[in-house]
N, C-alpha and C positions, 0 to 999 in steps of 0.2 A: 169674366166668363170662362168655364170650366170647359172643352170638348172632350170627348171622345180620341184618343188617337186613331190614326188611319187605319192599323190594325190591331185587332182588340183576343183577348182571350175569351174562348166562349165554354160552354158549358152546354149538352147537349143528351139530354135524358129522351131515348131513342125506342120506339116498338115499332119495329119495322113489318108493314102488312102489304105484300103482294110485290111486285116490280120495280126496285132500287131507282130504274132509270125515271121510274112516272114521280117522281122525290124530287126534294131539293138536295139531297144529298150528293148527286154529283156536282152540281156547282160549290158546293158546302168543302168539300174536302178538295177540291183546287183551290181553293182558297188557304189550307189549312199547311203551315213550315213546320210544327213540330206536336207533338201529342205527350199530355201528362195521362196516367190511371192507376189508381191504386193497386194493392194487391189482388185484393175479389174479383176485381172486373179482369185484369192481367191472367187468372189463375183459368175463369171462364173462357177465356178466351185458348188457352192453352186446352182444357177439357173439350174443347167445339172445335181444332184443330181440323180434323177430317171434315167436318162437313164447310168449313171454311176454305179448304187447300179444294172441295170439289164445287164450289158457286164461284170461286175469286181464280183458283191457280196456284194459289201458295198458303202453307198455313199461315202465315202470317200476312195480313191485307194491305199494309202499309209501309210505305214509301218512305214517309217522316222519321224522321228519328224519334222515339218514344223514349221519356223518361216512367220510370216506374218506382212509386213512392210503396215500399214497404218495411215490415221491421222484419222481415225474415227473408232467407238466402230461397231465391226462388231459379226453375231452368230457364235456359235460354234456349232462345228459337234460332234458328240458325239461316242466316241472312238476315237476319231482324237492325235495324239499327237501335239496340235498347243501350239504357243505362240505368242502372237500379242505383237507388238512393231513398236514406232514411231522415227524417227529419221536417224544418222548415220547408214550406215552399219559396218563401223567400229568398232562399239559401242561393236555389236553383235555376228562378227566374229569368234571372239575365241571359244565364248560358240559353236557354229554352230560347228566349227573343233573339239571341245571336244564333244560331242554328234552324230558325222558323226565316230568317234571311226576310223580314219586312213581310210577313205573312202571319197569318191567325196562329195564333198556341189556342187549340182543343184538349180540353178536360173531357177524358171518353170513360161515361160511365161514372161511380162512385159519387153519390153525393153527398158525401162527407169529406172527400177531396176536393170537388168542387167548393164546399163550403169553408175549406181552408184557404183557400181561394182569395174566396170574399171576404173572411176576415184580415188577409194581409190584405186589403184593397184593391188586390190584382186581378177580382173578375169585373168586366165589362159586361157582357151578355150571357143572357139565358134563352138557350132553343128548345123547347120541349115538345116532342112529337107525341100528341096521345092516340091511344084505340079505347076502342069501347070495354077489350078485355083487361086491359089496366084500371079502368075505373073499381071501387067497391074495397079492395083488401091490400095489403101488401106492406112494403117498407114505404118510409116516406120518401118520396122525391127528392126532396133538401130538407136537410136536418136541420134547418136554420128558420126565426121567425125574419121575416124579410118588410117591416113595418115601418121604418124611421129612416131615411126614406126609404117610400113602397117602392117595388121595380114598377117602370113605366114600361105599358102594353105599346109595343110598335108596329104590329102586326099580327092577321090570326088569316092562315093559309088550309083550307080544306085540301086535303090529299088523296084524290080517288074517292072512294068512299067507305073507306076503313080509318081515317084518321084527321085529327087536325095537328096542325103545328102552330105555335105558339113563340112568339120574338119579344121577349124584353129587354129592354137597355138596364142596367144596374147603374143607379143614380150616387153620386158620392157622397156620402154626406159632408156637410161641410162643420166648420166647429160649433154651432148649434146646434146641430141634426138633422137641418133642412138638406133636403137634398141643393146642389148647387150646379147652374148653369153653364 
Protein backbone atom coordinates (compact mmCIF):
# COMPACT_ATOMS: atom_id res chain seq x y z
CA UNK A 1 0.00 0.00 0.00
CA UNK A 2 1.15 3.47 -1.29
CA UNK A 3 0.12 6.68 1.32
CA UNK A 4 0.23 9.84 0.94
CA UNK A 5 3.07 11.51 3.10
CA UNK A 6 1.95 13.71 6.05
CA UNK A 7 2.85 16.74 4.03
CA UNK A 8 2.12 16.88 0.56
CA UNK A 9 2.93 19.51 -2.35
CA UNK A 10 -0.19 21.03 -3.54
CA UNK A 11 -1.16 23.01 -6.45
CA UNK A 12 -3.86 25.68 -6.12
CA UNK A 13 -5.46 27.50 -9.08
CA UNK A 14 -7.21 30.45 -7.16
CA UNK A 15 -10.14 33.33 -8.11
CA UNK A 16 -10.53 34.81 -5.17
CA UNK A 17 -14.30 36.47 -4.68
CA UNK A 18 -15.11 38.64 -1.65
CA UNK A 19 -13.52 38.19 2.12
CA UNK A 20 -10.15 36.07 2.13
CA UNK A 21 -11.11 35.34 5.94
CA UNK A 22 -14.81 33.47 4.71
CA UNK A 23 -12.05 30.88 2.60
CA UNK A 24 -10.07 28.14 3.31
CA UNK A 25 -7.42 29.95 2.63
CA UNK A 26 -6.37 31.02 5.96
CA UNK A 27 -6.08 27.60 7.19
CA UNK A 28 -4.44 26.68 3.61
CA UNK A 29 -1.29 28.83 3.95
CA UNK A 30 -0.56 27.92 7.91
CA UNK A 31 -0.22 25.01 6.64
CA UNK A 32 2.00 26.03 3.74
CA UNK A 33 6.67 25.89 4.72
CA UNK A 34 7.69 26.94 1.28
CA UNK A 35 6.17 28.36 -2.12
CA UNK A 36 7.37 27.41 -5.83
CA UNK A 37 5.92 29.97 -9.20
CA UNK A 38 7.05 30.48 -12.19
CA UNK A 39 8.00 33.49 -13.97
CA UNK A 40 4.26 34.81 -15.09
CA UNK A 41 2.66 34.33 -11.84
CA UNK A 42 6.19 35.98 -10.02
CA UNK A 43 6.01 38.96 -12.67
CA UNK A 44 2.10 39.44 -11.70
CA UNK A 45 2.60 39.56 -8.75
CA UNK A 46 5.40 42.22 -8.95
CA UNK A 47 2.80 44.30 -11.38
CA UNK A 48 -0.06 44.16 -8.47
CA UNK A 49 2.57 45.12 -5.85
CA UNK A 50 0.61 48.39 -4.60
CA UNK A 51 -2.68 46.96 -4.34
CA UNK A 52 -0.99 43.92 -2.58
CA UNK A 53 1.31 46.16 -0.07
CA UNK A 54 -2.53 48.11 0.62
CA UNK A 55 -4.99 44.61 1.56
CA UNK A 56 -1.80 42.65 3.10
CA UNK A 57 1.00 45.34 4.46
CA UNK A 58 3.64 44.56 2.29
CA UNK A 59 4.26 44.11 -1.36
CA UNK A 60 5.17 40.89 -0.96
CA UNK A 61 2.36 38.52 1.18
CA UNK A 62 4.50 35.80 2.20
CA UNK A 63 6.32 34.70 4.98
CA UNK A 64 7.67 31.17 3.02
CA UNK A 65 10.61 31.28 1.39
CA UNK A 66 9.60 31.29 -2.41
CA UNK A 67 11.63 29.58 -5.07
CA UNK A 68 11.04 31.07 -8.44
CA UNK A 69 11.57 28.95 -11.58
CA UNK A 70 12.50 31.12 -14.51
CA UNK A 71 14.88 31.39 -17.53
CA UNK A 72 15.30 35.08 -17.31
CA UNK A 73 16.99 37.51 -14.72
CA UNK A 74 14.00 38.83 -12.95
CA UNK A 75 13.73 41.92 -9.73
CA UNK A 76 13.75 41.30 -6.31
CA UNK A 77 11.30 42.33 -3.70
CA UNK A 78 12.83 43.44 -0.90
CA UNK A 79 12.30 41.47 2.39
CA UNK A 80 11.03 38.69 0.03
CA UNK A 81 12.71 35.28 0.98
CA UNK A 82 13.11 34.33 -2.83
CA UNK A 83 15.45 32.34 -4.73
CA UNK A 84 15.32 32.17 -8.42
CA UNK A 85 16.32 29.13 -10.34
CA UNK A 86 16.21 27.67 -13.86
CA UNK A 87 15.69 24.22 -14.80
CA UNK A 88 14.45 20.82 -13.24
CA UNK A 89 12.16 20.76 -10.46
CA UNK A 90 13.71 17.97 -9.28
CA UNK A 91 16.74 19.76 -9.11
CA UNK A 92 15.20 21.88 -6.24
CA UNK A 93 12.75 19.68 -4.32
CA UNK A 94 14.54 18.76 -1.54
CA UNK A 95 15.99 21.99 -0.55
CA UNK A 96 12.03 23.33 -0.96
CA UNK A 97 11.02 20.18 1.71
CA UNK A 98 13.96 21.12 3.86
CA UNK A 99 13.01 24.76 4.28
CA UNK A 100 8.90 24.10 4.18
CA UNK A 101 10.42 22.44 7.73
CA UNK A 102 7.51 19.36 7.63
CA UNK A 103 5.02 21.56 6.06
CA UNK A 104 3.04 21.77 2.47
CA UNK A 105 5.34 23.13 -0.61
CA UNK A 106 2.46 25.32 -2.61
CA UNK A 107 2.90 25.69 -6.37
CA UNK A 108 1.24 29.33 -6.55
CA UNK A 109 -0.29 29.89 -9.87
CA UNK A 110 1.33 28.65 -13.19
CA UNK A 111 0.10 25.62 -14.52
CA UNK A 112 2.59 24.54 -16.45
CA UNK A 113 4.77 24.58 -13.38
CA UNK A 114 2.42 22.76 -11.50
CA UNK A 115 2.49 20.35 -14.29
CA UNK A 116 6.14 19.85 -14.01
CA UNK A 117 5.28 18.97 -10.87
CA UNK A 118 3.34 15.99 -11.66
CA UNK A 119 5.44 14.90 -14.37
CA UNK A 120 8.61 14.49 -11.78
CA UNK A 121 5.77 12.77 -9.49
CA UNK A 122 6.16 15.28 -6.95
CA UNK A 123 2.48 16.58 -7.08
CA UNK A 124 0.20 15.17 -4.34
CA UNK A 125 -2.87 17.58 -4.64
CA UNK A 126 -4.89 19.76 -6.52
CA UNK A 127 -7.07 22.70 -4.96
CA UNK A 128 -9.04 24.62 -7.43
CA UNK A 129 -11.21 27.38 -6.41
CA UNK A 130 -13.66 28.29 -9.32
CA UNK A 131 -16.12 31.46 -9.86
CA UNK A 132 -18.68 31.70 -12.34
CA UNK A 133 -16.43 34.40 -14.13
CA UNK A 134 -13.78 31.91 -14.87
CA UNK A 135 -15.96 29.56 -16.59
CA UNK A 136 -16.42 29.91 -20.59
CA UNK A 137 -12.80 31.25 -22.03
CA UNK A 138 -9.29 31.41 -21.08
CA UNK A 139 -5.95 29.57 -20.61
CA UNK A 140 -6.18 25.99 -19.53
CA UNK A 141 -6.02 25.32 -15.82
CA UNK A 142 -3.44 22.29 -16.34
CA UNK A 143 -1.76 21.85 -19.37
CA UNK A 144 -1.67 18.30 -18.74
CA UNK A 145 -4.42 15.26 -19.65
CA UNK A 146 -4.83 13.83 -16.23
CA UNK A 147 -6.47 10.21 -17.30
CA UNK A 148 -4.31 7.12 -16.39
CA UNK A 149 -4.77 7.51 -13.19
CA UNK A 150 -7.62 10.16 -13.12
CA UNK A 151 -7.08 12.50 -9.99
CA UNK A 152 -9.63 11.32 -7.26
CA UNK A 153 -12.31 13.95 -6.11
CA UNK A 154 -11.97 14.32 -2.09
CA UNK A 155 -13.86 17.06 -1.70
CA UNK A 156 -16.23 19.84 -3.18
CA UNK A 157 -16.57 23.04 -0.74
CA UNK A 158 -19.10 25.86 -1.67
CA UNK A 159 -17.63 29.28 -0.62
CA UNK A 160 -20.05 31.99 0.18
CA UNK A 161 -21.65 32.35 -2.89
CA UNK A 162 -19.22 33.35 -5.57
CA UNK A 163 -17.45 30.13 -5.73
CA UNK A 164 -16.55 26.41 -5.24
CA UNK A 165 -13.45 24.71 -4.34
CA UNK A 166 -12.45 21.59 -5.35
CA UNK A 167 -9.79 18.87 -3.58
CA UNK A 168 -8.18 16.11 -5.51
CA UNK A 169 -5.60 13.68 -4.33
CA UNK A 170 -3.23 12.94 -7.46
CA UNK A 171 -3.11 9.19 -7.50
CA UNK A 172 0.42 7.44 -8.49
CA UNK A 173 0.54 5.43 -11.06
CA UNK A 174 1.95 2.44 -10.48
CA UNK A 175 4.06 0.26 -13.26
CA UNK A 176 0.83 -0.47 -15.13
CA UNK A 177 -0.85 2.68 -14.87
CA UNK A 178 -3.26 1.87 -12.42
CA UNK A 179 -3.14 4.10 -10.02
CA UNK A 180 -1.86 2.42 -6.63
CA UNK A 181 -2.94 2.40 -2.99
Amino acid sequence: MVTLPPKTTRWTGCFPLGDVNDTSYPSFIAGVGALAMGSATYTWMLQHALTIEAQTGSAWPYQQPTWVFSNRDLPTVEGAKLTFVRGDVRAFHSDMCSAAGGKNIWIVGGGDLAGQFYDAGLLDEIIVQVASVTLGRGKPLFPRRLTSPPLRLLSVRQVGSGFAELHYEVPRAGPTGSATE
